[in-house]
C-alpha positions as CSV (number, residue, x, y, z in Angstrom):
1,X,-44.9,-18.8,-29.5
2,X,-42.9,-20.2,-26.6
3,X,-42.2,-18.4,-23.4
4,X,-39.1,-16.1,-23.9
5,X,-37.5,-17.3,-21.0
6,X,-37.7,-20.6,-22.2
7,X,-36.2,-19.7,-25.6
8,X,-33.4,-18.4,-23.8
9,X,-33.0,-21.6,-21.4
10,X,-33.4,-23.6,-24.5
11,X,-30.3,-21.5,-26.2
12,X,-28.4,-21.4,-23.3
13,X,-28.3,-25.2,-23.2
14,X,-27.5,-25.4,-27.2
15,X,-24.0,-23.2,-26.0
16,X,-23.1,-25.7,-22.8
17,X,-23.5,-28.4,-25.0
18,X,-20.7,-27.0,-27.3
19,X,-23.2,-26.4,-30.4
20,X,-24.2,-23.1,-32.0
21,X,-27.5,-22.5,-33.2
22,X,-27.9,-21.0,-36.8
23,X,-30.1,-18.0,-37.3
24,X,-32.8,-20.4,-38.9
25,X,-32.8,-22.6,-35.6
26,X,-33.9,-19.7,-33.8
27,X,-36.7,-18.7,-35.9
28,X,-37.9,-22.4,-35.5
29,X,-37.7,-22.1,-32.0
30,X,-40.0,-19.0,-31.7
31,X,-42.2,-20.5,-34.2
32,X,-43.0,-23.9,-32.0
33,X,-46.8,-24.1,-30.5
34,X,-46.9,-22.4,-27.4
35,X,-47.5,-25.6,-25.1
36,X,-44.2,-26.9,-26.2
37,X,-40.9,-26.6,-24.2
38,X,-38.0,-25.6,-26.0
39,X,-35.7,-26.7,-23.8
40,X,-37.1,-31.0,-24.1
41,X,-36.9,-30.0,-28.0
42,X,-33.5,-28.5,-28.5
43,X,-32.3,-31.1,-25.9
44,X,-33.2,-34.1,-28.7
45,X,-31.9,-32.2,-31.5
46,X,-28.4,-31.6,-29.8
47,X,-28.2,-35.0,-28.7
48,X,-29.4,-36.2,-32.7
49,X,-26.3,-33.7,-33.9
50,X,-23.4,-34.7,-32.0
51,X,-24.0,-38.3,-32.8
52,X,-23.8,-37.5,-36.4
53,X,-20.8,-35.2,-35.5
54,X,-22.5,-31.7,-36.0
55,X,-22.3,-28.4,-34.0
56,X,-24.7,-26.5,-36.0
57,X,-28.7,-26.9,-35.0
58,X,-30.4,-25.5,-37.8
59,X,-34.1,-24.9,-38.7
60,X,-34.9,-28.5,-39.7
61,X,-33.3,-30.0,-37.0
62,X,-36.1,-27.6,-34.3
63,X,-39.1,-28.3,-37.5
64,X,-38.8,-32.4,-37.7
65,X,-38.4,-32.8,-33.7
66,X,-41.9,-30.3,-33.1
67,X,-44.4,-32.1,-34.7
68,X,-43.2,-35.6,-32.4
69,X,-43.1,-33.8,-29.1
70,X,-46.7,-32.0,-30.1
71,X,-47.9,-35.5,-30.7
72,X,-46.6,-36.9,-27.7
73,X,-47.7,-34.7,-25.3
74,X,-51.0,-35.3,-26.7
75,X,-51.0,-39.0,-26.2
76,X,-50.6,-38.4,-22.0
77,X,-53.4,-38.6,-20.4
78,X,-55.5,-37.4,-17.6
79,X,-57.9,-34.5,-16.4
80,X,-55.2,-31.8,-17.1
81,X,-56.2,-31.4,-20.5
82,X,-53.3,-34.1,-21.9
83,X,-54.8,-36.1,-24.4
84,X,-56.1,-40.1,-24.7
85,X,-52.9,-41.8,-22.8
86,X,-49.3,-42.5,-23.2
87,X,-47.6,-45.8,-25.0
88,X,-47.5,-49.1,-22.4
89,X,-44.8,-49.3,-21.0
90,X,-42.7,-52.1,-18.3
91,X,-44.5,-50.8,-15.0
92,X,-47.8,-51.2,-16.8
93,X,-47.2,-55.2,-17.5
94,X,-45.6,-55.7,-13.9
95,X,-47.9,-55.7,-10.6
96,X,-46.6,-53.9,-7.4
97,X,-44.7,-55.8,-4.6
98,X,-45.2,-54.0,-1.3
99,X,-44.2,-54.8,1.6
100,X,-44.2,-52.8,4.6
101,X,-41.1,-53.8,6.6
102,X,-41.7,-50.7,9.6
103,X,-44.5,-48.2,10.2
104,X,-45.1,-46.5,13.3
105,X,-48.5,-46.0,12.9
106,X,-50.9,-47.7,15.5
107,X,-47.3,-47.9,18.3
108,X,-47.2,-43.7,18.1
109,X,-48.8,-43.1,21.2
110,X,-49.2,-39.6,22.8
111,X,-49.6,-40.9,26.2
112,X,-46.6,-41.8,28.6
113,X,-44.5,-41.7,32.0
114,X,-41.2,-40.5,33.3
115,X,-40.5,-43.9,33.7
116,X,-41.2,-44.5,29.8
117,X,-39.1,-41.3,28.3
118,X,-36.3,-43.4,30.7
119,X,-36.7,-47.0,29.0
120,X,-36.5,-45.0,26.2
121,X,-33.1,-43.6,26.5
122,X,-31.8,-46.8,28.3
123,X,-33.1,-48.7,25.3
124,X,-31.0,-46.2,22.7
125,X,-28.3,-46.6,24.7
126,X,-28.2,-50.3,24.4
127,X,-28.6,-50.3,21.2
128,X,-26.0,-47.2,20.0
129,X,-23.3,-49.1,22.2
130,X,-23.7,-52.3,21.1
131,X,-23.2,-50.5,17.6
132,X,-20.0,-48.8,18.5
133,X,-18.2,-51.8,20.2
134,X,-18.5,-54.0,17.1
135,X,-15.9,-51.5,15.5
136,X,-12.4,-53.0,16.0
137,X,-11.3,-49.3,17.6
138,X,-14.0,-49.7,20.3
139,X,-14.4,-53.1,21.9
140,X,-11.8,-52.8,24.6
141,X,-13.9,-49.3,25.8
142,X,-15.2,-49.4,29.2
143,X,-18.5,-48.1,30.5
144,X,-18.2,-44.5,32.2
145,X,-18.1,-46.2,35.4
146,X,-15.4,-48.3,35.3
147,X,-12.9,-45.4,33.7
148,X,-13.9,-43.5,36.7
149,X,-12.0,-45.8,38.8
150,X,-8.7,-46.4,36.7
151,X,-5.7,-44.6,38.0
152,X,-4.9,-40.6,37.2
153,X,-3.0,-40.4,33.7
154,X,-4.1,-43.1,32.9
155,X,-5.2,-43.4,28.3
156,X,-8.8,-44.9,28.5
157,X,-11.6,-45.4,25.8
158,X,-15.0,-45.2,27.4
159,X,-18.8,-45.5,26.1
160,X,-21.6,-43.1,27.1
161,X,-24.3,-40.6,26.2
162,X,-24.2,-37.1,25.9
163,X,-25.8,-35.5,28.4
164,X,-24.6,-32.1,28.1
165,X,-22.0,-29.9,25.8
166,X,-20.6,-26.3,26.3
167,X,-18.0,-24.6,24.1
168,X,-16.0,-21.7,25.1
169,X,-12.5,-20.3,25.4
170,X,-10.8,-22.5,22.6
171,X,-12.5,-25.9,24.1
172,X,-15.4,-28.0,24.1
173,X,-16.6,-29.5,27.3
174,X,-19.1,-32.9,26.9
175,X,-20.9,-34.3,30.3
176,X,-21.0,-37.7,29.5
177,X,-23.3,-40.7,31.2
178,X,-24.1,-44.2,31.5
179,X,-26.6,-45.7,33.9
180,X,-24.2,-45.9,36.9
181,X,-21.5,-42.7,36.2
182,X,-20.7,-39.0,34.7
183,X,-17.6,-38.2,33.6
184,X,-16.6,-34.8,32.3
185,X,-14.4,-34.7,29.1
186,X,-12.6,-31.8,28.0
187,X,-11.7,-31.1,23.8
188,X,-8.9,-29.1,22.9
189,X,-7.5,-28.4,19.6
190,X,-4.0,-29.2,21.4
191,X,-4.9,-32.4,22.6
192,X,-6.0,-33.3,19.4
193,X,-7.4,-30.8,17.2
194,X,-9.5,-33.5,15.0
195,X,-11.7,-34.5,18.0
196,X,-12.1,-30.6,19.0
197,X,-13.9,-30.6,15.5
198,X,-15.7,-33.4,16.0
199,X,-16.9,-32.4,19.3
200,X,-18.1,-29.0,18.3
201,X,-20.6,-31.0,16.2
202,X,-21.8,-33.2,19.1
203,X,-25.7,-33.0,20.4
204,X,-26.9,-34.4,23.6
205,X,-28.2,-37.4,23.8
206,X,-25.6,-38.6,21.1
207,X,-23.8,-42.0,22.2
208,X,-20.1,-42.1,21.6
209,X,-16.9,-44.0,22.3
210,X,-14.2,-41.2,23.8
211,X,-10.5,-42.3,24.0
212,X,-8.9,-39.8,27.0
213,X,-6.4,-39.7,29.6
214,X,-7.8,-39.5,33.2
215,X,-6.5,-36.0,34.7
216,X,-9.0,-35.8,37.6
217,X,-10.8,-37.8,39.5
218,X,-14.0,-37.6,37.0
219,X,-12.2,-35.4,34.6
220,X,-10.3,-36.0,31.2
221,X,-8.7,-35.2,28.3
222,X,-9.8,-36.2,24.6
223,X,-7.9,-37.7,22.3
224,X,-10.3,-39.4,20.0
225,X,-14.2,-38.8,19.2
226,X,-15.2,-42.3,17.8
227,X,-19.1,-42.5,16.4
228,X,-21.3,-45.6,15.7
229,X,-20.7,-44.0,12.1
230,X,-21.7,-46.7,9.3
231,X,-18.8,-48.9,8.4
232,X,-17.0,-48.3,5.5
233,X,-17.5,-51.3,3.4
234,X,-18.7,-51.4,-0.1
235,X,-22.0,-53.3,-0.1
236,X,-23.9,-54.9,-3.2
237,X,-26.7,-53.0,-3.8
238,X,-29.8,-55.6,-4.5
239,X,-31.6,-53.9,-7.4
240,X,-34.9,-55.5,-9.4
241,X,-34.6,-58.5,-12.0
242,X,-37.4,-56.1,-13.9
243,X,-35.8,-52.4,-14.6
244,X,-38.3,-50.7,-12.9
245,X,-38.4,-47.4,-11.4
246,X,-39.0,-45.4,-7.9
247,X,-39.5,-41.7,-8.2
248,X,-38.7,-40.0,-4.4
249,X,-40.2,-36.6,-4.0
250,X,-41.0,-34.3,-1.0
251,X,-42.7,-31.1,0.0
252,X,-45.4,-30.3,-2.1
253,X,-46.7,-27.7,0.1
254,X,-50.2,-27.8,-1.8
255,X,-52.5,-25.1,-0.8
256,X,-49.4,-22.6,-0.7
257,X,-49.4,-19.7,-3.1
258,X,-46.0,-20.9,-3.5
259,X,-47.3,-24.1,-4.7
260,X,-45.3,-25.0,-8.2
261,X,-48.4,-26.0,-9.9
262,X,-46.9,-25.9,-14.2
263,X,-43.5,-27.4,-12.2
264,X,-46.0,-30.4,-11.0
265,X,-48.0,-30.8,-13.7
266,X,-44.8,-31.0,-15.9
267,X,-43.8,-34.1,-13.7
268,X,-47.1,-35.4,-14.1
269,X,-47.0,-35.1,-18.1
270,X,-43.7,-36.5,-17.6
271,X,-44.8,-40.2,-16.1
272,X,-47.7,-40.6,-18.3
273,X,-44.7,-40.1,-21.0
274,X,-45.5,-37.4,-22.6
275,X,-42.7,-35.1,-21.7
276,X,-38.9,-35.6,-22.3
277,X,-36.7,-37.4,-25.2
278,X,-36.9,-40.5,-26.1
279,X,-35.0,-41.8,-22.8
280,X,-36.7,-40.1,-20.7
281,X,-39.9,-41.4,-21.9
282,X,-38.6,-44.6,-21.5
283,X,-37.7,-44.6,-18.3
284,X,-41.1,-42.7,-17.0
285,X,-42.9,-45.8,-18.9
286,X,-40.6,-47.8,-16.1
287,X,-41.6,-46.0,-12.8
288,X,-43.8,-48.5,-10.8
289,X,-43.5,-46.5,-7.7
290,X,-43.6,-42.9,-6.2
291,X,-42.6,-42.2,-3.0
292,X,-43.9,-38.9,-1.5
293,X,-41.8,-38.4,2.2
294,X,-44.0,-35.5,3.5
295,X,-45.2,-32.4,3.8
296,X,-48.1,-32.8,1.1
297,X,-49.8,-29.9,1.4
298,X,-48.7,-26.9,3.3
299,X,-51.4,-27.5,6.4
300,X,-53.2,-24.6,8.4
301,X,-51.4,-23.0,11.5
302,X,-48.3,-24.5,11.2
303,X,-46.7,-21.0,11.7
304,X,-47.9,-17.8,12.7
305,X,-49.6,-15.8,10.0
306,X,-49.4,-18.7,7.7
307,X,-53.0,-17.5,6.7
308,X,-51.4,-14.9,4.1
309,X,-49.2,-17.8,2.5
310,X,-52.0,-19.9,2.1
311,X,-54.1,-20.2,-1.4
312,X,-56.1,-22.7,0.4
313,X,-57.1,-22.2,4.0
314,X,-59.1,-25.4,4.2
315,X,-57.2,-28.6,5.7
316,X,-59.7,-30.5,4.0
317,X,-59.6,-28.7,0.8
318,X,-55.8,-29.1,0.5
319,X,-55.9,-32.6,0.4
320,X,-58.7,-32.9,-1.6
321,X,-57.1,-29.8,-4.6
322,X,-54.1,-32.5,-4.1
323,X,-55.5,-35.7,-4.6
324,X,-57.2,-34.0,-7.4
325,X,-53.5,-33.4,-9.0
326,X,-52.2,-37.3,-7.9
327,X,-55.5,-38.6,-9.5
328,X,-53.8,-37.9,-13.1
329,X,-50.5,-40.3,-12.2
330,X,-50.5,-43.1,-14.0
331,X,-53.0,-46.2,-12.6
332,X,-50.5,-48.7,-12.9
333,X,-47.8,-46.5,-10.4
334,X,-48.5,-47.6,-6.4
335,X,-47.6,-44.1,-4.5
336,X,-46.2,-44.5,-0.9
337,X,-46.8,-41.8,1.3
338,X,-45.6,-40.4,4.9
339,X,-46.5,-37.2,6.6
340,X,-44.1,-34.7,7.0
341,X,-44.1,-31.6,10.0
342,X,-46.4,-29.7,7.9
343,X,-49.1,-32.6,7.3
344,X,-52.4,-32.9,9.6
345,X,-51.1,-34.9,12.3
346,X,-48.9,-35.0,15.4
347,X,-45.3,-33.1,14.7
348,X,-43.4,-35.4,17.6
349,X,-41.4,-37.7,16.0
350,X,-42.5,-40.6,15.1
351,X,-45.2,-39.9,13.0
352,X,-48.4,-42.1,12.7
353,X,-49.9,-42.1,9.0
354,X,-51.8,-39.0,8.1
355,X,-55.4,-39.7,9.9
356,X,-58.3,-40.7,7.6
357,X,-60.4,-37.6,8.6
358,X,-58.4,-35.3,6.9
359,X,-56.9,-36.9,3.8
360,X,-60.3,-39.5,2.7
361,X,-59.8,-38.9,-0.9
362,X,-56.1,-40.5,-0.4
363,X,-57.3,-43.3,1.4
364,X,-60.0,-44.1,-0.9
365,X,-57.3,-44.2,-3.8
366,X,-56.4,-48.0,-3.7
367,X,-52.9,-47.1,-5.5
368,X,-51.9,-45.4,-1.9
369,X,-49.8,-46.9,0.7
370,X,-50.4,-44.5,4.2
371,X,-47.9,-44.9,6.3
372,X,-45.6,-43.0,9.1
373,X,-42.9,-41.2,9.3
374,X,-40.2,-42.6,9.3
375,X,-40.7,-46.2,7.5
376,X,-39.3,-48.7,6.0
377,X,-40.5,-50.4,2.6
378,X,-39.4,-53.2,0.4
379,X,-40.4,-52.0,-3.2
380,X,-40.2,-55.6,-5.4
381,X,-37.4,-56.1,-2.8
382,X,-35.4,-53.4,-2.7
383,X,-35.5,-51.5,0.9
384,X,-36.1,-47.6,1.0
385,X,-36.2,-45.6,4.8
386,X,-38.2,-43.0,4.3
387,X,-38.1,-40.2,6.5
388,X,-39.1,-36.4,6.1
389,X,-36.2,-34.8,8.1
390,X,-37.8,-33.4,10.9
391,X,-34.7,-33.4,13.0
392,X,-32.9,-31.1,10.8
393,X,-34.5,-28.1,12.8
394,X,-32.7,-29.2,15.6
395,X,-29.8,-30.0,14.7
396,X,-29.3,-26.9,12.6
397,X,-29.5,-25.1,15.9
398,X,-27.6,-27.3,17.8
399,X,-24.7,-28.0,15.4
400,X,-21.9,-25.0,14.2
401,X,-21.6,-24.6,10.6
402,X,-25.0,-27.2,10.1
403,X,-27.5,-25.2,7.4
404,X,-30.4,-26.5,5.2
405,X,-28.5,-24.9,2.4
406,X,-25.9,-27.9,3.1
407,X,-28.3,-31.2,3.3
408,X,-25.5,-33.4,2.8
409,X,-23.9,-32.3,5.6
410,X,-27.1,-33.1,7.4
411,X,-27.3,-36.2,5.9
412,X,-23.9,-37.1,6.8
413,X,-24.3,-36.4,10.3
414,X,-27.1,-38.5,10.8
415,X,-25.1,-41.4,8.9
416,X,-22.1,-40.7,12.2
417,X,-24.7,-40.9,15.2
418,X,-26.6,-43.6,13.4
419,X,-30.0,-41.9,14.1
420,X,-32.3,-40.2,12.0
421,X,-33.2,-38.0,15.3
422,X,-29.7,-37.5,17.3
């Protein structure tokens, strides 16, 4: 007999849909084989009834879908206990195109001067400014400097970094820089309450475009907040001739007792297509590619007393218990993977590759691509950055309102400064 909770998912799911089980449906349900899901079973059968125009899942419906999923959950294969192997499908006939358009790895050094940290910023600058003056609203700006010397009350758009931001007493005041200026720029909701909200989102080292009026002699008021921001044009998205498949996931955290080990092995039954209707087996017999963007396992000492959340205390182990698990994905899938902040290497951003010392059973895999974080791959053409969000710490405690309960806000902000690190 099922899980209980899963009967009641299962149900639960039969009532969203607009259908109504009948008393017989439910016996069936608490009569399928214990390694069954009810849910992936009433799912087909509600989806079989409303395109014959029922509402009612009955007992036959739940008894001729059973048998099917038992037998295709037996046909996955692999060392969980699955069965022989799943049905061939696209991804199997099609051989992986990789091509590794940025990786980090090898230029991450952990070595430097004051005078590289400096080319550094100068070199973001550049770049960040040269993006914001090829917006219409931006190429008459002038550099920090030159709206230094322009006359008092005088409206003036200017380029420069952030070097500094306070808020208090109903206003936001940024120090911004260039390489040959500072200029102080005061936010007020009455000048312009839009760029007061902008501005309370602002982190140093940001590069923006700031239209103001000149009230002191390095002083002025805002008016506008312009960002690099991406433009707002509807691009073609270049998909695959083939309809294959790329599967993104993140944060294992194996080697945590709060590991989701049935939850993984579930997804793992799932690409060797043994788990799901029939479109979902479909498209799992598609997948060609899965991207893993970090944080693997959950790592040793990460945090302190990280010991008593560990199920593994072993760095080695981890990877090893985890490669174990990533052994059972399909042979013909190619899995990319970057580190993450909780992965055996460096946390300073950017990341090389996860070293070879701790992680030798994923190198010895020939299906895995290693690579830092971030990167940049071409999968049969088609470009994915992939990036583990180690800035979000930051900015969460820089930015009012910013949570990791509200990622797309994250997201978004990083798509306004134009850097995955602001």
């Amino acid at each position: 007999m099922p899980d209980p909770n899963a009967i009641r998912e299962a149900i639960l799911y039969i009532i969203r849909s607009g259908c109504q089980l009948k008393p017989d449906g439910l016996r069936a349900l608490r009569e399928l084989p214990g390694n069954l899901d009810p849910l992936e079973v009433v799912r087909e059968a509600v989806d079989k009834a409303l395109k014959e125009g029922r509402i009612f899942i009955g007992g036959e419906d739940i008894k001729a879908l059973g048998p099917r999923h038992e037998a295709d959950r037996e046909e996955a294969h692999g060392a969980l206990g699955l069965g022989k192997g799943a049905r061939r499908g696209l991804a199997e006939e099609v051989e992986a195109e990789v091509e590794v358009i940025m990786d980090p790895t090898g230029d991450a050094g952990s070595e430097g001067s004051i005078n590289d940290f400096l080319d550094y910023f100068k070199d973001r600058f550049k770049r960040l400014s040269s993006l914001l003056r090829q917006r219409l609203d931006a190429r008459d700006a002038l550099s920090v400097s030159e709206a230094l010397r322009v006359r008092q009350n005088t409206e003036v758009k200017l380029i420069g970094m952030v070097r500094e931001k306070r808020e208090g007493d109903g206003k936001v005041i940024a120090i911004l820089e260039d390489d040959k200026g500072l200029a102080t720029i005061i936010f007020t909701p009455k000048a312009s309450r839009e760029a007061y909200e902008k501005a309370r989102r602002l982190m140093a080292d940001q590069v923006v475009c700031i239209r103001a009026v000149k009230v002191g002699r390095d002083a002025f008021i805002a008016r506008e907040l312009i960002m690099p921001s991406l433009p707002e044009r509807k691009r073609a998205i270049k998909a695959t001739e083939e309809p294959l498949y790329a599967v993104l996931i993140s944060d294992i955290h194996f080697g945590s007792k709060s590991f989701m080990l049935d939850a993984f092995k579930r997804f793992i039954l799932w690409l060797n297509g043994g788990l799901g209707n029939r479109g979902l087996r479909e498209i799992a017999g598609s997948v060609k590619y899965l991207i893993i963007a970090g944080d693997l396992v959950d790592g040793v000492g990460v945090y302190p007393g990280q010991e008593a959340d560990l199920a593994i205390a072993d760095i080695h182990a981890q990877y090893e218990g985890l490669m174990a698990i990533l052994s059972n994905v399909p042979e013909h899938v190619k899995i990319i993977i970057s580190p993450g902040n909780h992965d055996a290497c460096r946390r300073a951003l950017p990341q090389p590759a996860i070293p070879k010392e701790y992680a030798a059973s994923l190198y010895n895999d020939d299906r895995v691509v290693m690579l830092g974080n971030p990167c940049m791959v071409a999968l049969h053409g088609v470009k994915f950055l992939v990036y583990h969000g180690n800035s979000f710490d930051d900015m969460v405690s820089a930015v009012p309102g910013l949570s990791f309960s509200k990622p797309v806000e994250l997201m978004r902000l990083l798509l306004e400064a134009r850097h995955l690190a602001p």
